[in-house]
C-alpha distance (Angstrom), angle and dihedral (degrees) to the residues before:
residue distance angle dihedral
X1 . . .
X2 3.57 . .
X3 3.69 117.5 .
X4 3.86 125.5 -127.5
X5 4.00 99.4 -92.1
X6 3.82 86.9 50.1
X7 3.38 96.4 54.1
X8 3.67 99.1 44.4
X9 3.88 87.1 53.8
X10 3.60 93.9 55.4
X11 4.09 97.1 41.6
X12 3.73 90.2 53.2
X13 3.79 85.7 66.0
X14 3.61 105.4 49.9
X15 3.73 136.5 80.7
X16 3.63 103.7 -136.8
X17 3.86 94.3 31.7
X18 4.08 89.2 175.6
X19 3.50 91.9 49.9
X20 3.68 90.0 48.0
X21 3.65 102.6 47.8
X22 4.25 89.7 43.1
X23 4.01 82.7 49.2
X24 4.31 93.4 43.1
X25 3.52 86.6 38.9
X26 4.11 98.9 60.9
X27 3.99 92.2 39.0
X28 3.44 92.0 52.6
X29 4.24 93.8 58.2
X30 3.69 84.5 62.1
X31 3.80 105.0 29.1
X32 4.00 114.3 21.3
X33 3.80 107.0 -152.0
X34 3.70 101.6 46.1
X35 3.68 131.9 127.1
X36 4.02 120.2 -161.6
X37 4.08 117.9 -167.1
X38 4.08 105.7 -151.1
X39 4.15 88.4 -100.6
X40 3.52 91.2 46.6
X41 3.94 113.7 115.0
X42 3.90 121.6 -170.8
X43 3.52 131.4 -178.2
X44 3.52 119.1 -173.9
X45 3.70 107.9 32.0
X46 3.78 86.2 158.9
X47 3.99 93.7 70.1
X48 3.58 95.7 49.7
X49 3.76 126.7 88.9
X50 3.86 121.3 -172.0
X51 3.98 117.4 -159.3
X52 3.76 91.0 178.2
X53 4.37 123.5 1.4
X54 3.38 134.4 -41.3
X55 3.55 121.6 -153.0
X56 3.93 118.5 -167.2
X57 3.32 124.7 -164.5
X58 4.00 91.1 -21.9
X59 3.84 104.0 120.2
X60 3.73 118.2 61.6
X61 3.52 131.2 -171.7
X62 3.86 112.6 -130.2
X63 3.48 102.2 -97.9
X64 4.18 95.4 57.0
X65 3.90 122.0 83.3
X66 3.31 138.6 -152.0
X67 3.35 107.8 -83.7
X68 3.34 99.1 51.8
X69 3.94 115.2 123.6
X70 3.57 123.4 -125.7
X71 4.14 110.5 -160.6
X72 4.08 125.1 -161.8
X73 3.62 116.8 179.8
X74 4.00 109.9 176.2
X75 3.48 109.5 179.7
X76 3.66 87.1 160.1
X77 3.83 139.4 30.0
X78 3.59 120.4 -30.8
X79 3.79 108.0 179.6
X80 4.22 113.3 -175.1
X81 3.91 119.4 -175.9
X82 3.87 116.9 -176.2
X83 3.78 115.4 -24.1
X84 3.52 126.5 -16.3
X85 3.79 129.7 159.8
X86 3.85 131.1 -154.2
X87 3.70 109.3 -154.6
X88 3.78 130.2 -125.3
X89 3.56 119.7 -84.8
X90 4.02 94.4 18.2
X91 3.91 123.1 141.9
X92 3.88 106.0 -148.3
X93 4.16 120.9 177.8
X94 3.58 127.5 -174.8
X95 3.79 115.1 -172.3
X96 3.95 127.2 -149.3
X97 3.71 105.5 -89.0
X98 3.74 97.0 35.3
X99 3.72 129.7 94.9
X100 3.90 121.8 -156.6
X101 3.91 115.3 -163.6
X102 3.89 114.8 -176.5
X103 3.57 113.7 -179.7
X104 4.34 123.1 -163.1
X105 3.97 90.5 -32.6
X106 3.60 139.4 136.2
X107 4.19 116.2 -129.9
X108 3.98 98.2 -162.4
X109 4.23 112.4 -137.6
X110 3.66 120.3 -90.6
X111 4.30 95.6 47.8
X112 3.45 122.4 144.5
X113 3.74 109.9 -160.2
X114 3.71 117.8 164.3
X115 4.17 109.5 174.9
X116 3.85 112.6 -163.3
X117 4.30 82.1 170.6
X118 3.44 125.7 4.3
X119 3.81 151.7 -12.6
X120 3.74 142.7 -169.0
X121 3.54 134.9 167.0
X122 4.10 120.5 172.7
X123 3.29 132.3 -135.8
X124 3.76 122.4 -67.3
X125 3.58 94.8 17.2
X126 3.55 130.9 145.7
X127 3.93 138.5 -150.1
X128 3.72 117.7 -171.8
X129 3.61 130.5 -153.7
X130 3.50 126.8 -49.7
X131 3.49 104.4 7.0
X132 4.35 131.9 156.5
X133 3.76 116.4 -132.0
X134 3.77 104.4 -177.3
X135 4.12 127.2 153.6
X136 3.11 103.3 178.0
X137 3.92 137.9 51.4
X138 3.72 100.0 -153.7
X139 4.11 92.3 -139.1
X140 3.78 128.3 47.2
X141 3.74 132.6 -109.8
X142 3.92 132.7 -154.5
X143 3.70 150.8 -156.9
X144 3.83 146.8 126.6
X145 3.93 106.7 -74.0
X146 3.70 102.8 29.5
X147 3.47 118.8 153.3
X148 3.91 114.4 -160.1
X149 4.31 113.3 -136.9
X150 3.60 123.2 -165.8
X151 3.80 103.7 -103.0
X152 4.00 102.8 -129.3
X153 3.28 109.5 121.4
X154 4.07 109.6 -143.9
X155 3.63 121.6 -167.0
X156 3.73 109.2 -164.8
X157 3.68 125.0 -144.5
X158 4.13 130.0 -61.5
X159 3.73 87.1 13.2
X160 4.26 119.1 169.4
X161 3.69 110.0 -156.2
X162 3.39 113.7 -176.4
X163 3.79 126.0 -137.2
X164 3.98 129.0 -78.1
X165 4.04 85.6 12.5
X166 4.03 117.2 149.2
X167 3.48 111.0 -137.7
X168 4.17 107.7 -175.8
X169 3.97 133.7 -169.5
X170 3.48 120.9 -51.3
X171 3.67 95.7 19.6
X172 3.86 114.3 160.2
X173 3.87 116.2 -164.9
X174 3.82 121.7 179.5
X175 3.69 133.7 -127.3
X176 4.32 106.8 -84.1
X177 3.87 95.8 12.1
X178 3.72 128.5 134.0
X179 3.32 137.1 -143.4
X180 3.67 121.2 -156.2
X181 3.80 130.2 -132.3
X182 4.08 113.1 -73.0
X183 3.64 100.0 -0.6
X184 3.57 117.9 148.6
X185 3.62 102.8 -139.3
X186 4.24 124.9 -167.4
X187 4.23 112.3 154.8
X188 3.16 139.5 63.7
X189 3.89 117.9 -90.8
X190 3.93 133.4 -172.4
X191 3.56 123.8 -116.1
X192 3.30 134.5 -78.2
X193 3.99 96.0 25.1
X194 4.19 131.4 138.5
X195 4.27 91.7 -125.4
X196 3.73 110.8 -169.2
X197 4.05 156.0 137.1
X198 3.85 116.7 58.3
X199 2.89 115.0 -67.5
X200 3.80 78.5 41.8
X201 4.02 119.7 -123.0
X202 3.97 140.4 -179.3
X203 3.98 99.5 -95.4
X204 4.24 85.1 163.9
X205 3.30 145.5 24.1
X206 3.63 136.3 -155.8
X207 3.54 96.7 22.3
X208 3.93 135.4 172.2
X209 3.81 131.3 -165.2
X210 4.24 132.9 170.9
């Protein structure tokens, strides 16, 4: 459980601190570490292990209010090491057989991630705004040539992604890379690489961003 000087810190940000705390309060019985905004809905708690915090539906970006709900079904894995934030007014699913491991990364508000397989994001990545996180296409599709991929999508570490991009099954994203705004993105690329346009392309390589 959080201790007093934690909680104070995280009550002075909220707008319905007693709502909050009741809501932080009751996840944190069942999963120490997490962090519930008063529109924040979570089902699951119970498949979710926090080594570090979890903040859901906390951060917003400046065009989201208040009131907007942030939902987290995990009806798989969700794995959290160090700090990683779900933003306000996201819609996140995890389905039975998949596991989700986020690891010291921000999830900016407004995602909708729904993982029939697998997920990983590395540390000191970022997700803007906006953005699709989908791995899997829920029919088939044919034709001479086609080369089945696993459909994890891996996000490697210190990754910019920039808002309102789609980001489909088996996705590979190297460590340092960036991903520009609205590209549809479905590959694997290297590391450190501008990746862009729909569908989305290496525009530059050897990149670096802060």
């Amino acid at each position: 459980m959080p201790n007093a000087h934690q909680l104070i810190q995280f009550l002075r940000t909220q707008d319905r601190p007693l709502v909050s705390l009741a809501k932080t309060l009751r996840a944190q019985m069942r999963t120490p570490g997490c962090y519930l905004h008063a529109r924040a809905h979570v089902e699951g708690l119970q498949n979710i292990r926090v080594a570090g915090e979890l903040k859901i539906g906390i951060r917003a970006p400046g065009f989201q209010f208040a009131n907007d709900r942030t939902l987290l079904r995990v009806h798989g894995k969700l794995i959290v090491a160090g700090s990683v934030s779900i933003g306000r007014g996201s819609r996140v699913e995890i389905g039975e057989e998949a596991v989700c491991q986020l690891t010291d990364c921000n999830l900016n508000g407004a995602l909708d991630v729904i993982i029939r397989h697998g997920l990983t994001v590395g540390a000191g990545s970022t997700i803007s705004w906006g953005c699709q996180i989908l791995d899997d296409d829920w029919h088939t599709l044919d034709y001479p040539g086609r080369r089945a991929r696993a459909p994890h999508i891996v996000i490697g570490e210190h990754v910019w992604i920039g808002s309102r991009a789609l980001i489909h099954k088996g996705t590979q994203i190297g460590a340092g890379s960036v991903v520009a705004a609205g590209a549809v993105v479905s590959g694997v690329f290297p590391e450190r690489v501008l990746i862009a346009g729909n569908p989305a392309r290496i525009l530059r390589e050897n990149v670096s961003w802060s």
